[in-house]
Structures are given as C-alpha cells and as structure tokens.
C-alpha positions in Angstrom: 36.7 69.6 -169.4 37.9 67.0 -166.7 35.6 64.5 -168.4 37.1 65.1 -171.7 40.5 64.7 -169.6 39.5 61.2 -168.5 38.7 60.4 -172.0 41.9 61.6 -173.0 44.0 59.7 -170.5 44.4 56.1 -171.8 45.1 57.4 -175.3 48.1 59.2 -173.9 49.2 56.9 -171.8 49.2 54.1 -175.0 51.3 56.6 -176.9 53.4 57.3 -173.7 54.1 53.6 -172.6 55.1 52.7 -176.4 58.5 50.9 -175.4 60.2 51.3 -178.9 60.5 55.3 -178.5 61.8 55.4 -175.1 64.2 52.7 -176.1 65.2 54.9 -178.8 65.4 58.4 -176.7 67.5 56.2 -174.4 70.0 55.0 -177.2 70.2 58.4 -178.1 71.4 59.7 -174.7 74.0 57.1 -174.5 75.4 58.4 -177.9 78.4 60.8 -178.5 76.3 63.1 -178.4 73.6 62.8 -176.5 72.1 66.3 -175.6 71.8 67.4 -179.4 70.5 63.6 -180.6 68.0 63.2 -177.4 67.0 67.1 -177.5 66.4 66.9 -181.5 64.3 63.5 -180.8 62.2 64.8 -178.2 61.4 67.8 -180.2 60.6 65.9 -183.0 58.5 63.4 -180.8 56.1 66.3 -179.4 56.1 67.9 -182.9 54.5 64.7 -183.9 52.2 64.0 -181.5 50.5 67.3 -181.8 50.5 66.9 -185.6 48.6 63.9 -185.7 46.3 65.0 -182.8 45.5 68.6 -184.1 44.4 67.1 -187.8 42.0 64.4 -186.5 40.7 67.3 -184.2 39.8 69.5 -186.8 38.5 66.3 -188.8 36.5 65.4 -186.3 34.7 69.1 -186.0 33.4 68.8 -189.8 32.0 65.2 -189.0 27.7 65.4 -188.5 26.5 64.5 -185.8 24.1 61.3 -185.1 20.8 63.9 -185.6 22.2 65.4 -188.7 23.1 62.9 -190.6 20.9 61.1 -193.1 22.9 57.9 -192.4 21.7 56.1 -189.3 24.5 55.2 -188.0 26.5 58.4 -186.4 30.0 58.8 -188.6 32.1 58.9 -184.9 30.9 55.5 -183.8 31.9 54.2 -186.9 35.3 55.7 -187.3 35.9 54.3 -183.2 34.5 50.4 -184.3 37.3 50.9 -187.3 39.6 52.1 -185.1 38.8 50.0 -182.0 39.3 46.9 -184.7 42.3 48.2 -186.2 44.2 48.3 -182.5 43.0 44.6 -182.2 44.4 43.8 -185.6 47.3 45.0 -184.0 47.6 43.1 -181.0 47.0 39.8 -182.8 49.9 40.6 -184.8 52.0 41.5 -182.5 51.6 38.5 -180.5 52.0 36.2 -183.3 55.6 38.2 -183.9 56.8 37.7 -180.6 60.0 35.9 -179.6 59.9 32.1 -179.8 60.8 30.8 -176.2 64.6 31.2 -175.6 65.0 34.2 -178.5 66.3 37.6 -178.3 64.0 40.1 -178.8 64.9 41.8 -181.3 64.5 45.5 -182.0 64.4 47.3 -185.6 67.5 47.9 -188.1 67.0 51.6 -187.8 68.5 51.6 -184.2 71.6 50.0 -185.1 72.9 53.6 -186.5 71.4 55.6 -183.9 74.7 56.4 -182.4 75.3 57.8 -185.5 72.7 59.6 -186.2 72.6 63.5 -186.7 70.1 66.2 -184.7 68.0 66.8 -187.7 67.4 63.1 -188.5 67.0 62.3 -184.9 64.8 65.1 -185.5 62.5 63.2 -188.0 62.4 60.3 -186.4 60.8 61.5 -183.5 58.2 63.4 -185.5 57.7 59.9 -187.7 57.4 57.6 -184.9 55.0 60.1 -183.4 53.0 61.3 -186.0 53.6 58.3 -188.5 53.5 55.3 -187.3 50.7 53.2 -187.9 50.1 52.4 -183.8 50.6 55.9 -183.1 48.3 57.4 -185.7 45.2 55.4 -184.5 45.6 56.6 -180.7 45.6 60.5 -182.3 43.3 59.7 -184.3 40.6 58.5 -181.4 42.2 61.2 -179.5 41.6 63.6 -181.8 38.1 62.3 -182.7 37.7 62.9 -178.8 38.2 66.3 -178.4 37.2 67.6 -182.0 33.4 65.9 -180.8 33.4 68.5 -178.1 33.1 71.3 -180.2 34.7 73.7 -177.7 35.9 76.9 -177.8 39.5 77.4 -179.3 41.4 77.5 -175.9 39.8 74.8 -174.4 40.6 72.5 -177.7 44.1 74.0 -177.1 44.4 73.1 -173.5 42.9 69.4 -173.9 45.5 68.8 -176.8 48.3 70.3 -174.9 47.8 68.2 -171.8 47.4 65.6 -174.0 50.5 65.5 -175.4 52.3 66.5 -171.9 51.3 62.8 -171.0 52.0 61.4 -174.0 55.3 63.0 -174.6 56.2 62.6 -170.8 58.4 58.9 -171.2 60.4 60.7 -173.9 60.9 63.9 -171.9 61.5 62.4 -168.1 64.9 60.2 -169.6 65.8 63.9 -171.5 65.5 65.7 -168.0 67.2 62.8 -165.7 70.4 62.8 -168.0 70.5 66.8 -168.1 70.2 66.3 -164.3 72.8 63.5 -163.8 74.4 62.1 -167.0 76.4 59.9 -164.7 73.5 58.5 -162.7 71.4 58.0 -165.4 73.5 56.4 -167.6 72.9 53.3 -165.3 69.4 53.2 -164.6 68.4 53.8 -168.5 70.0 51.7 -169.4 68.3 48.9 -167.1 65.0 50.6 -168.1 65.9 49.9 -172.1 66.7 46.4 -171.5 63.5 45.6 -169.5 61.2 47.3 -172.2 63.1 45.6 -175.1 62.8 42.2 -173.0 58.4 42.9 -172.7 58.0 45.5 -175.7 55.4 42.6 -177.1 53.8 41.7 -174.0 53.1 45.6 -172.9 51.9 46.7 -176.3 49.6 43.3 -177.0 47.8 44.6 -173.3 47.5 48.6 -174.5 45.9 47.0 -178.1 43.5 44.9 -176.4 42.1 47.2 -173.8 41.9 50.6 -175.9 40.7 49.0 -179.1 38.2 47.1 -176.4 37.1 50.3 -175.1 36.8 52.0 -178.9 34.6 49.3 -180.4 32.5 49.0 -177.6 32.0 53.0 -177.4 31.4 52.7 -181.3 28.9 50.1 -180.7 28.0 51.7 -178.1 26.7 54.9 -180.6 25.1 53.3 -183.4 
C-alpha cells in the first residue's frame, strides 16, 4: 500500500499544484458570494477528480497483463509511453504560449464572469476542470492506471483513490478553509498567492509536464 502511495504522490501533486484552479477557487472567494461560489467549486473539483480517477481504475483492472497477452508488448507500458508523450506534448506547448518578455500573463475569458457566477455553474466548473480538462485527465488517467494494476481488494482501491484525491484536491480546499477561518486575513494573502501563480502559471506547469511525462515514458519503456 505505501508503495502504491509513493506512486501516487507526484500525480497528485501535478493536479494539486495546477495554478489555473486555485486561481479560480481564489476569485471565487473574493466574489459576493464567496462561501456558496468557493463551496460549490470545491465540491465540484473533488467530484471530478474522483470521476476521472475511479474510471481509469476500473479500466485499468480489465487490461491483460504482460504474461497474458498475445501482444508482446504489455498494454500498461504502452498506455504510460502515450501518456508520458502526451504530458511532453504539453509542456512544449505551453512554453511556446508563454508571455513574450514584458507581457501580461494572461488568464482565460471564463474568469472574467466568475464574480458572477452562480453555485451550480461554479459547481461544473470544478468538476470540468477536474475531471475534463485535457492536463488533468492524463494525470487520472496514469493515476488510475496505477492503482487499477494493483488488483487490490475493494477497500484498499478505495483508500488509495481517496488519499489520492485528499492531495490532489488539498490547494482547492486549504484557500476554502483559511477564508471560513479568517475572511479578513485571507483576503490579503490570496490574493498575493493568485498574483504569483498567474505571474509563473507557464513556468510551474512546463516543470510538472516534463518530469511526470519523463517518469511515464521511461516506466513504459521501462515495461516493454
């Protein structure tokens, strides 16, 4: 279990350090109404994550392994070299849409009417930026493809996916709990937090592409 925990921990911390969600959440708070929007968000962000993890899981459980299959090459370390080149797709083109020197980074349309946004959209959001999103979707899906290869009993699958999403969820949640805590306080120091991930939200995720679709290809290469 604690190795599968290990395996588990950089995939949740590239879902959890993704800058564009917690700049979102944090929008969200500093909105009329920011328990309802942030609450709805958050609820929609966890929804999401498990989503995405729980169907690559059970996906991952009907794949044969290396000694059953007729093809050679195991079906897992395929999917990870895909994967693993997929997340370095990424990264080169995210790089090549960063900032020219002296630009504003900018952030996408949908956040300009997040102040306006109602609970149940704020709602979707979370669970589309979770479960959705292209980045996203190919960290549950190595995830996934983790702990369905362990062929574990049903509360250990359980466990692994709920700590799992704890850590993944946890930068959406922490911001939800600090303003609950002290809305005054927090106003301040979110909002510092938003403008330092919106001023390195290319540089962060060009480093969490390159090492985890590093480590994917090289485990998939690793296999066959």
């Amino acid at each position: 279990m604690l190795e599968l925990l290990g395996e588990l921990l950089p995939y949740a911390l590239t879902i959890a350090i993704s800058p564009v969600p917690i700049i979102a959440v944090i929008l969200m708070l500093m909105s009329p109404r920011p328990r309802a929007l942030g609450g709805s968000y958050l609820a929609g962000w966890i929804l999401g994550i498990v989503a995405a993890a729980s169907v690559f899981t059970a996906l991952a459980g009907v794949l044969p392994e290396a000694g059953e299959s007729t093809d050679p090459k195991p079906a897992v370390a395929i999917i990870q070299i895909i994967l693993g080149a997929l997340l370095l797709l990424l990264a080169i083109k995210q790089w090549r849409s960063r900032p020219k020197k002296g630009d504003e980074p900018e952030l996408p349309k949908w956040m300009q009417g997040i102040d306006s946004m109602k609970p149940g959209i704020g709602l979707g959001l979370g669970f589309l930026l979770a479960a959705v999103n292209p980045k996203n979707l190919l960290v549950a899906a190595a995830a996934g493809l983790a702990i369905g290869q362990q062929e574990a009993s049903g509360a250990a699958t359980a466990a692994a996916l709920g700590v799992f999403t704890l850590i993944a969820a946890l930068t959406v949640l922490l911001p939800v709990l600090i303003f609950l805590v002290a809305p005054q306080k927090a106003t301040q120091v979110l909002d510092q937090i938003r403008e330092w991930l919106t001023a390195n939200n290319t540089a962060i995720m060009v480093v969490l592409f390159v090492v985890l679709g590093g480590q994917l290809l090289g485990k998939g290469l690793g296999g066959i």
